[in-house]
Every structure is written in C-alpha cells, then in structure tokens.
C-alpha positions in Angstrom: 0.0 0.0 0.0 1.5 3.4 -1.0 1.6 6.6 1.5 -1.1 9.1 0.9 1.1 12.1 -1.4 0.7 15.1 0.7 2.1 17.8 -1.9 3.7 18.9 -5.1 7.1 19.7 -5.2 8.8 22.2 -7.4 12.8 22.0 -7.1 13.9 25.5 -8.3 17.0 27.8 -8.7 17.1 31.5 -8.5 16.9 33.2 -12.1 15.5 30.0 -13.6 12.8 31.6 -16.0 11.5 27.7 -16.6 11.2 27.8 -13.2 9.4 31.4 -13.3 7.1 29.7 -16.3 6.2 26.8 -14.7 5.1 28.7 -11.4 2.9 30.5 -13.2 1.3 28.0 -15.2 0.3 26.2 -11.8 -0.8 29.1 -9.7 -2.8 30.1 -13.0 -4.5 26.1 -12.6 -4.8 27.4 -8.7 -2.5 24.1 -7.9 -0.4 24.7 -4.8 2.8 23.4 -4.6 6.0 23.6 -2.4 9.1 25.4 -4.0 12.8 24.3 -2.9 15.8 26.3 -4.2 18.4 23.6 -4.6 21.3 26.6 -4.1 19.8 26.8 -0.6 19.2 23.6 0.7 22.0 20.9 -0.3 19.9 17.6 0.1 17.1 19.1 -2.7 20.2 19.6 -4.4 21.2 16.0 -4.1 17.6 14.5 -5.1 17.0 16.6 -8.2 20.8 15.0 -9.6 19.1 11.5 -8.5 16.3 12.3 -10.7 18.2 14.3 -13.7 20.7 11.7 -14.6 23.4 13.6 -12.2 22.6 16.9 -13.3 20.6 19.8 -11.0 18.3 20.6 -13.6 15.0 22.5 -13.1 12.7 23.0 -12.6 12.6 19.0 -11.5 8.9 18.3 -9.8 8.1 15.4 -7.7 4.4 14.0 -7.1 4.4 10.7 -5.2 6.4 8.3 -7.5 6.1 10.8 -10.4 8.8 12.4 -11.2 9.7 14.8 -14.1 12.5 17.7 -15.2 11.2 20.9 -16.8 7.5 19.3 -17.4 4.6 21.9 -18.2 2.0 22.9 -15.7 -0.4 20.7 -17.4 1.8 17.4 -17.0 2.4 18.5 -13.5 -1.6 18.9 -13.0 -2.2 15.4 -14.9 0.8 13.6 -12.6 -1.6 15.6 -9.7 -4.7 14.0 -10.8 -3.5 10.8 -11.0 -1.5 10.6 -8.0 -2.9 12.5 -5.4 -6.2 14.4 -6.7 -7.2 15.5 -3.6 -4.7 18.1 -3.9 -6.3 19.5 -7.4 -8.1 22.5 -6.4 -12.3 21.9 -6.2 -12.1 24.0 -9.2 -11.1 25.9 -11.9 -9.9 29.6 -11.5 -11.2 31.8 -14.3 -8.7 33.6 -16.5 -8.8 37.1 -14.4 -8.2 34.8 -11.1 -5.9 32.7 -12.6 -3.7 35.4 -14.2 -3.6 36.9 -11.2 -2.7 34.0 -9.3 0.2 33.3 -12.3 1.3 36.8 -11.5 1.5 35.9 -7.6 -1.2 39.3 -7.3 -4.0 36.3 -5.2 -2.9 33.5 -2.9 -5.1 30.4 -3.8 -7.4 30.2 -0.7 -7.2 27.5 1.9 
C-alpha cells in the first residue's frame, strides 16, 4: 500500500525563467505546490541530480512516484490527478483569477 502524497514539489533555482514559467502555469491552474531552491538547501540539491541523470536541472517536480525535469503545468496537473487528486483544487480559477494568481497578485485560498 503506498503513503497518501501530501504535496507537489517544485525544485527551483534562482533566475531559472522555466522555473518562473512553470510557477505560473500552476498558480494560473490554482494548484499549490511547495518550491525548494536547490542553491539553498544541499539535500534538494542532491535528489534533483538523482532524478536528472546527475545533473541539477529544473525545474525537477516530484508528485508521489512521479517524477519529471522541466515538465509543463499541465503534465504536473495530470501527474496531480493521477497521484494525489485530492490536492487538485475543487475547481477551476477563471482567466482574471488565474492570471492573477500566475502573477503571484492572489494567494489560492485555503
């Protein structure tokens, strides 16, 4: 039996603009997610090389067994929905809310 996945998360660098891209694509689906700056902590460091063949690529996103380097928002959101949907969001933000979100402007509600 596998542990319930209790979030997303985002392995980042500062300056990383696929990292800036891919944050907003998922605050614009209203998908929370925890970010880790690999520069900051040494062991995220160590588990995105595990995952990107030795390299510290990222963005590198981890949901439950799935794992993936630079996917888009919407393979992150399908990995979501198929590993751990309780943790898509009960719905849909519309464009304004969700650009807004994208633009970190509205924190997804709790």
């Amino acid at each position: 039996m596998s542990a319930v996945v209790e979030e997303v998360v985002v392995y980042t660098r500062p300056g990383c603009p696929f990292c800036t891209a891919l944050r907003a694509g998922l605050r614009r689906q209203g998908l929370a997610f925890t970010e880790v700056d690999i520069w900051q902590d040494p062991n995220a460091a160590a588990v995105v090389r595990s995952i990107a063949d030795g390299n510290e690529t990222v963005p590198t996103v981890v949901v439950g067994e799935w794992q993936a380097v630079n996917p888009s928002a919407s393979e992150v959101v399908s990995a979501v929905a198929d590993q751990a949907p309780h943790l898509l969001p009960e719905q849909q933000p519309g464009k304004v809310d969700g650009a807004l979100k994208a633009l970190g402007l509205r924190k997804a509600r709790d």
